[in-house]
C-alpha positions in Angstrom: 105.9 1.9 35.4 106.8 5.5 34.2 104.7 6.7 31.4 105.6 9.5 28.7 102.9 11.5 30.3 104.4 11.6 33.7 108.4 12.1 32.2 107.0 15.4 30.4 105.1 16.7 33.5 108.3 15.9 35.5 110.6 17.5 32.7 108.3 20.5 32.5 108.5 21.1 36.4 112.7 21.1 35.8 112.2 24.1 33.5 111.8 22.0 29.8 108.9 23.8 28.8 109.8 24.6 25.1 107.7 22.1 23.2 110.1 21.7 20.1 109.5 20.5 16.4 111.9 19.6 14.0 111.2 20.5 10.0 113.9 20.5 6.9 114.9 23.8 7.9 115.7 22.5 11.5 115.1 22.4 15.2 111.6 24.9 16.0 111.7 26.4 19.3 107.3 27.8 18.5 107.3 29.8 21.6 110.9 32.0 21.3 109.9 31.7 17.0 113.4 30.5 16.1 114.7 27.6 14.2 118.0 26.0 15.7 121.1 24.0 13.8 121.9 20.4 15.1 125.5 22.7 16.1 123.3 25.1 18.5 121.7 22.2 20.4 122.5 19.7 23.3 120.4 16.9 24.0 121.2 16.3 27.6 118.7 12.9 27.6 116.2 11.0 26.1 113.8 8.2 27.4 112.0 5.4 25.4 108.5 4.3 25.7 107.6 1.2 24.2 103.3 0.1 23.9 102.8 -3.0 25.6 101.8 -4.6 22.1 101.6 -2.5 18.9 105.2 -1.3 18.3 103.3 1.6 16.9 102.9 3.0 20.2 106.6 3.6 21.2 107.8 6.7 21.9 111.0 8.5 22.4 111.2 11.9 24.6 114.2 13.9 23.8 115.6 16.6 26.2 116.8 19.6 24.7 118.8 22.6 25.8 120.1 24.9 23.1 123.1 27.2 22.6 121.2 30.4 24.0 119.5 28.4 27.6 116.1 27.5 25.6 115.3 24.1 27.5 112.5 21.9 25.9 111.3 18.7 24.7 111.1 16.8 21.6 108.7 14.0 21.2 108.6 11.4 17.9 108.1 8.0 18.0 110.5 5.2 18.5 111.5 2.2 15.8 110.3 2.0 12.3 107.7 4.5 13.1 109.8 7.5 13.6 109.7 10.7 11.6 112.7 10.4 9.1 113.2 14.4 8.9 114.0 13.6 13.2 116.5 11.1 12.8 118.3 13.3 10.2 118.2 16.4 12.8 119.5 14.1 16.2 121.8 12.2 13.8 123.5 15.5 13.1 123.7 16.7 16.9 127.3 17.0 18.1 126.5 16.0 21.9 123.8 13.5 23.0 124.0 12.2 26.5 121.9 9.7 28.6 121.6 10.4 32.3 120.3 8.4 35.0 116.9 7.1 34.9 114.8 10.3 35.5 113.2 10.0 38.8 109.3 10.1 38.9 107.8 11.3 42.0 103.9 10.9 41.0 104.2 7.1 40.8 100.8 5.2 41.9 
């Protein structure tokens, strides 16, 4: 079983290091200090984690590359728990795509 901990070390290791936050203003990018619009930003995947009994516990990972090569994650959770201000700002982005299963070379 793939956790979220293993997709983000996996995801880091491709070069999505950004660890991106979404407020009313937009998309945060904390490490370059600039806020992007749902227009300068591709999500090129995402992967769902559900908690093997409290629906509380699931998770979505979203991979982010932006207009100007900044490549990240974004991390809220899944289902009615989710972060409304998110939903507005992925709602709003042009191009989503879902990829292949990503592969997972530390499994036990």
């Amino acid at each position: 079983m793939r956790t979220l901990a293993s997709c983000l070390n996996k995801l880091v290791s491709d070069g999505y290091t950004e660890d991106f936050k979404v407020s009313e203003m937009g998309l945060l990018s904390q490490q370059q200090e600039k806020i992007y619009q749902p227009s300068e930003v591709t999500i090129v995947n995402f992967y769902r984690f559900e908690g093997a009994s409290d629906p509380a516990d699931n998770s979505i990972i979203y991979v982010i590359e932006t207009a100007d090569n900044i490549k990240g994650t974004l991390i809220d959770a899944y289902g009615p728990y989710a972060d409304p201000v998110v939903n507005r700002f992925v709602e709003e982005v042009a191009s989503i795509n879902k990829k292949a299963v990503h592969s997972d070379s530390t499994k036990n």
